[in-house]
N, C-alpha and C positions, 0 to 999 in steps of 0.2 A: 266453466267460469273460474273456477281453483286453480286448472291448469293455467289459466290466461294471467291471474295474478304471480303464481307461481315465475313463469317466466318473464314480469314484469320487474317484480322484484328481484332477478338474475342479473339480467340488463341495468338497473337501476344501481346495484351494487359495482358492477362492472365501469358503470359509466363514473360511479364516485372516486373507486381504484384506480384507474385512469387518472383523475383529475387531481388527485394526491401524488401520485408516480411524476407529473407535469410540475407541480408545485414545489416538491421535493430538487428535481433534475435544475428547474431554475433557482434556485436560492443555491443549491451549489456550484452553478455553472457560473456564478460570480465571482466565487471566493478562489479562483486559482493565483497562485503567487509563483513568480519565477522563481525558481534556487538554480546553483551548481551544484554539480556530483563533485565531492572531496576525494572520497575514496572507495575502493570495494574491496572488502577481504570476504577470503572464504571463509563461511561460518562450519564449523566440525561439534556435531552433538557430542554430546559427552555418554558415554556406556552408564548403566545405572547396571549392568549384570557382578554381582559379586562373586563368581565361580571362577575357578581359573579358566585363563583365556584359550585355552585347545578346547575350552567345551562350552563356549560366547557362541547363543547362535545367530546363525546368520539374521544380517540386517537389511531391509530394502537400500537401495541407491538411495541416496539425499544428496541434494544439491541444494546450496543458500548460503546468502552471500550478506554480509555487512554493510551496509551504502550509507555513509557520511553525505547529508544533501544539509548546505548552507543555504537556510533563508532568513532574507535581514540580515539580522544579527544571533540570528540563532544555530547550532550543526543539530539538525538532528540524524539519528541512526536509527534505520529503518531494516528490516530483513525482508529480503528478497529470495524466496523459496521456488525450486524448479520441477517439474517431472526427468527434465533432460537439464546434462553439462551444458547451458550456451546462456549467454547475457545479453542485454537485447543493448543494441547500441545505444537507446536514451542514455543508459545506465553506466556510459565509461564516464570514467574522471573526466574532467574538469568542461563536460557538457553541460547546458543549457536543462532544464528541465522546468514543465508546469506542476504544480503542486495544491493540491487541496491539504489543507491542514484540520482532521479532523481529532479527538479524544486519543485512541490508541493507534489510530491508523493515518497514516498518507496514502493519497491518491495519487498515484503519478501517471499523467497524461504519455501515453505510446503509439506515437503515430507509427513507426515501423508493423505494432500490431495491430492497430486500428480501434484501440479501446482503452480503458484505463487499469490500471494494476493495483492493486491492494496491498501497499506495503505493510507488516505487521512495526510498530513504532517501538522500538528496544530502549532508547535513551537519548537524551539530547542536554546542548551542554551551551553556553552563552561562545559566541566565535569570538576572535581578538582579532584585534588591527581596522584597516579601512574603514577607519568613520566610525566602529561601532566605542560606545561608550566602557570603561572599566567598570566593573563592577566590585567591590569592595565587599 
């Protein structure tokens, strides 16, 4: 009888995690908003080693890149971080892209990879011209 609860309440948990994962995925499946990609620079960490440089040790490969994405009226700058040298084509200038606008992060929609990407969100800035208003 313990065990038959036991794995009731497994299931029961399971079926609520579910149903919050379902609840979650649709409230954000609304909020995409078109942007373009402005620009992309390579982002270079900066050394924090204070010894002289013949004896800096080695560092893993980093790849990450700056992406200027305008949405409305806003540029934000987003980092795009790699294992490998290569950018996925959502990601060239002056492309189309979907966008979840969340706290510190954007979501940007990746059909080439079939999923969505987590941009970390570094800084954003009010855009000028086309329609958008001055800000004073």
């Amino acid at each position: 009888m313990k065990r038959i609860l036991i794995v009731a309440g497994i299931f029961l948990l399971l079926g609520v995690a579910n149903l919050c994962a379902q609840a979650k995925q649709e409230t954000t499946k609304d909020t995409y908003a078109s942007g373009t990609v402005l620009n992309v620079d390579k982002h270079v960490r900066e050394s924090n080693y204070l010894g002289t440089p013949t004896d800096t040790p080695l560092q893993p490969e980093y790849y990450g890149y700056d992406v200027g994405i305008r949405v409305n009226c806003t540029v934000y700058t987003a980092r795009y971080e790699s294992a490998l040298d290569n950018m996925p084509v959502t990601l060239a200038p002056d492309h189309t892209v979907q966008v979840s606008l969340q706290k510190h992060t954007l979501h940007v929609r990746m059909p080439e990879l079939g999923r969505e990407v987590d941009l970390q969100m570094v800084g954003h800035k009010p855009a000028k011209g086309n329609g958008c208003p001055v800000r004073g």
